[in-house]
KOLBA-868589 format. One record per residue (C-alpha): chain; x, y, z; residue number from 1. Coordinates in steps of 0.02 Angstrom, whole numbers, always signed. Layout:
N
unit/px/py/pz/pos
A/X/Y/Z/NUM
...
***
This chain:
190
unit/px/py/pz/pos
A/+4244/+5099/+2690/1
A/+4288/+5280/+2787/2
A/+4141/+5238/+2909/3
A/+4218/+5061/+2929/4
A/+4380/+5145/+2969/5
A/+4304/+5289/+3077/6
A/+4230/+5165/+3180/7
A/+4370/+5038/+3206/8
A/+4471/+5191/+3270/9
A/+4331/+5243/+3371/10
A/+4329/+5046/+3446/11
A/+4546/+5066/+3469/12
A/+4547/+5208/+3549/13
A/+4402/+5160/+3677/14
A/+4508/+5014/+3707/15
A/+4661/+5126/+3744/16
A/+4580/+5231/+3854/17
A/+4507/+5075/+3956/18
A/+4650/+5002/+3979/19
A/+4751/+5166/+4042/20
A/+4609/+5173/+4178/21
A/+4673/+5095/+4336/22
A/+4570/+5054/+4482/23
A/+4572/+5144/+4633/24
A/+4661/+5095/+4769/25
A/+4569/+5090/+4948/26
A/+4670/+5077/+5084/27
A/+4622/+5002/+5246/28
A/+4668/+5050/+5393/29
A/+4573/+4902/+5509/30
A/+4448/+4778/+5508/31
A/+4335/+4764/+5654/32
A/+4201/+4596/+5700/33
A/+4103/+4544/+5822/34
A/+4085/+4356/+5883/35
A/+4260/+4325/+5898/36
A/+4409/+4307/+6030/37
A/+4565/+4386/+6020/38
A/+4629/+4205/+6005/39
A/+4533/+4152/+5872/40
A/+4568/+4329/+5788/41
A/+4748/+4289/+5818/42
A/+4757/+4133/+5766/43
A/+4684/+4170/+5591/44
A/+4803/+4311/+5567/45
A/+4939/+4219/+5608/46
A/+4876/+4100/+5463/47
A/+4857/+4218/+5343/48
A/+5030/+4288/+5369/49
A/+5103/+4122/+5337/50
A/+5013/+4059/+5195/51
A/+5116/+4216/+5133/52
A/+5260/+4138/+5199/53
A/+5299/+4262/+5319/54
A/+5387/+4196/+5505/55
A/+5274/+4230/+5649/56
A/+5433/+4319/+5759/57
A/+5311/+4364/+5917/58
A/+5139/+4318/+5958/59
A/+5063/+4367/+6109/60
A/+4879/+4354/+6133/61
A/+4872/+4454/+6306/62
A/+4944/+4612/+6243/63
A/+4869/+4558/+6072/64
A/+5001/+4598/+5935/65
A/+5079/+4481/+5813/66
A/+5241/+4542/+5733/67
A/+5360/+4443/+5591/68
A/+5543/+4417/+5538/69
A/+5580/+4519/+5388/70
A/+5536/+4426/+5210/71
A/+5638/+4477/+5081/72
A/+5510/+4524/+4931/73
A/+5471/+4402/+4802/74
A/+5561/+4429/+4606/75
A/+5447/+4396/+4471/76
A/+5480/+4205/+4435/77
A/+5418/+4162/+4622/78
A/+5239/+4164/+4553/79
A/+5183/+4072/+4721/80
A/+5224/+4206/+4843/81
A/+5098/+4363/+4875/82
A/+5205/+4505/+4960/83
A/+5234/+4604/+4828/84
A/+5042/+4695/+4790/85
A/+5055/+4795/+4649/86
A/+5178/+4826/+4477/87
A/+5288/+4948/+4557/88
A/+5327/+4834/+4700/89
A/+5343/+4691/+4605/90
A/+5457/+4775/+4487/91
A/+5554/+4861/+4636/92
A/+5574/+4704/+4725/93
A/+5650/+4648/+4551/94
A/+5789/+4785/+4563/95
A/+5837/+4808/+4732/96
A/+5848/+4692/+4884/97
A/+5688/+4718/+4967/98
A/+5606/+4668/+5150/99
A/+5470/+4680/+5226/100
A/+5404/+4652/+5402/101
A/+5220/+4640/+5472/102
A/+5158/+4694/+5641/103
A/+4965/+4663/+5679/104
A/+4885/+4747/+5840/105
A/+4722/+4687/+5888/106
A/+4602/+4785/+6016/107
A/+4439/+4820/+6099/108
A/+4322/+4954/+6020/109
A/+4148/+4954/+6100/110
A/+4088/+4796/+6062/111
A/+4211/+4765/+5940/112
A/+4369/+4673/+5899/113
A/+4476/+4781/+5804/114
A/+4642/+4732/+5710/115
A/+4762/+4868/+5639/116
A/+4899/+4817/+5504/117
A/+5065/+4901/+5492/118
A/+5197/+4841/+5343/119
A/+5374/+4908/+5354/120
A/+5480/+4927/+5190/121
A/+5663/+4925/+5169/122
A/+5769/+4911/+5041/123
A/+5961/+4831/+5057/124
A/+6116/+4972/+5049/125
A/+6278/+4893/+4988/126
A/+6439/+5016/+4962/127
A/+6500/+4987/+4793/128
A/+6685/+4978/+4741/129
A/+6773/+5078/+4622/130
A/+6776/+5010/+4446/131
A/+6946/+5043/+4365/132
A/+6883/+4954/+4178/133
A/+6722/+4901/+4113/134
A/+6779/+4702/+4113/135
A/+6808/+4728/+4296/136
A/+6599/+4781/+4321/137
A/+6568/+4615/+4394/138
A/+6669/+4650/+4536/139
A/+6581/+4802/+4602/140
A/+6496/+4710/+4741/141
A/+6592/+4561/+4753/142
A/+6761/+4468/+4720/143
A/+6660/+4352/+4594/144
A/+6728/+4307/+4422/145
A/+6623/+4313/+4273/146
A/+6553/+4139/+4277/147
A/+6527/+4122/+4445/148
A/+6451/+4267/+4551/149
A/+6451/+4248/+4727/150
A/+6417/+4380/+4859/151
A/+6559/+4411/+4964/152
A/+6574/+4570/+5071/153
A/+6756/+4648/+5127/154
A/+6745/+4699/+5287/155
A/+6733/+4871/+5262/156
A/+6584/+4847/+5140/157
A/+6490/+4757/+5307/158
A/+6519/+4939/+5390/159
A/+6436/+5028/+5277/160
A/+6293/+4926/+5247/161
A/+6113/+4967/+5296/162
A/+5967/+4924/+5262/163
A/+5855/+5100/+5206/164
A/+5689/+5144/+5277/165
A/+5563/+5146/+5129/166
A/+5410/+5185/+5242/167
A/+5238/+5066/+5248/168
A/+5180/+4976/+5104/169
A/+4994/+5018/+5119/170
A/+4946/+4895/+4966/171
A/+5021/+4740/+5073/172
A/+4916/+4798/+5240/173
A/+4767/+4802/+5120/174
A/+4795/+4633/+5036/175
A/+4844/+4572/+5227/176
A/+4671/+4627/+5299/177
A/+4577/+4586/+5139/178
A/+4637/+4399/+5169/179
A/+4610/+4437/+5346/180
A/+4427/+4450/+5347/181
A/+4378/+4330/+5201/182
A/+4452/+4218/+5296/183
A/+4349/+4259/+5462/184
A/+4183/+4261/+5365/185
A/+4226/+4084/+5279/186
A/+4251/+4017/+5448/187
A/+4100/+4082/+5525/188
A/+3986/+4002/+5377/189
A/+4045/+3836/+5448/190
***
């Protein structure tokens, strides 16, 4: 019985520590090919970015870039939508008003095609007003009542609003690339 015990806390606590372990993250910084035009390179990005329902804001194949509208970040219950790579993202996205906006440069390197991901983050500033009771909370942001909430901004509220540089989101340039490329090698099997 005590060695039956010993080793079903052994098993647990193996189990624990497994599941504490997280993978490491690799960032990319570019993928590079060979055998393809900046168009066709181009054109697949611009795919990718909106089968994750980002808005394709510039394109230009010349100077080779592709840049997008801002998307605000998915919450949790929009299981079909993939900008939000990771917990902490997913669970900030959940608490703040987040966007993000992709810009893709694509260049020669040797004999190379080389395309560079950059993701900017920012997150929504809204002035709050002062509370004078606790059954007056719901109005902080807005002149909602309890049943319905509405945002509605005073004019001096629009002032003071900003939207906050986070910085790059690193885990979305991956993810971005990632698709990137599986989708180049899928279409040069065909």
């Amino acid at each position: 019985m005590r060695r039956t015990n010993q080793l079903l806390l052994l098993v647990g606590l193996s189990l624990v520590a497994a599941g504490c372990q997280q993978a490491q993250f690799q960032p990319r910084e570019q993928i590079c090919v060979t055998d393809t035009s900046t168009e066709q390179l181009l054109a697949s990005a611009e795919d990718v970015l909106m089968r994750m329902h980002f808005v394709i804001d510039k394109a230009d194949v010349q100077a080779g870039f592709i840049t997008t509208r801002p998307l605000a970040g998915a919450q949790s219950f929009e299981f079909w939508r993939s900008d939000n790579v990771g917990s902490f993202n997913s669970s900030e996205a959940d608490l703040h008003t987040i966007r993000r906006s992709v810009e893709l440069n694509a260049e020669s390197q040797d004999d190379k095609l080389c395309i560079r991901c950059s993701v900017r983050t920012e997150r929504l500033s809204l002035p709050e007003h002062e509370i004078a009771s606790n059954t007056m909370a719901y109005r902080m942001f807005t002149q909602s009542t309890q049943s319905i909430q509405r945002l509605y901004l005073h004019p001096k509220q629009k002032e003071e609003m900003a939207w906050l540089e986070l910085g790059r989101d690193a885990r979305l340039e991956t993810e971005i690339l990632n698709r990137l490329e599986n989708k180049l090698q899928l279409a040069g099997r065909q």
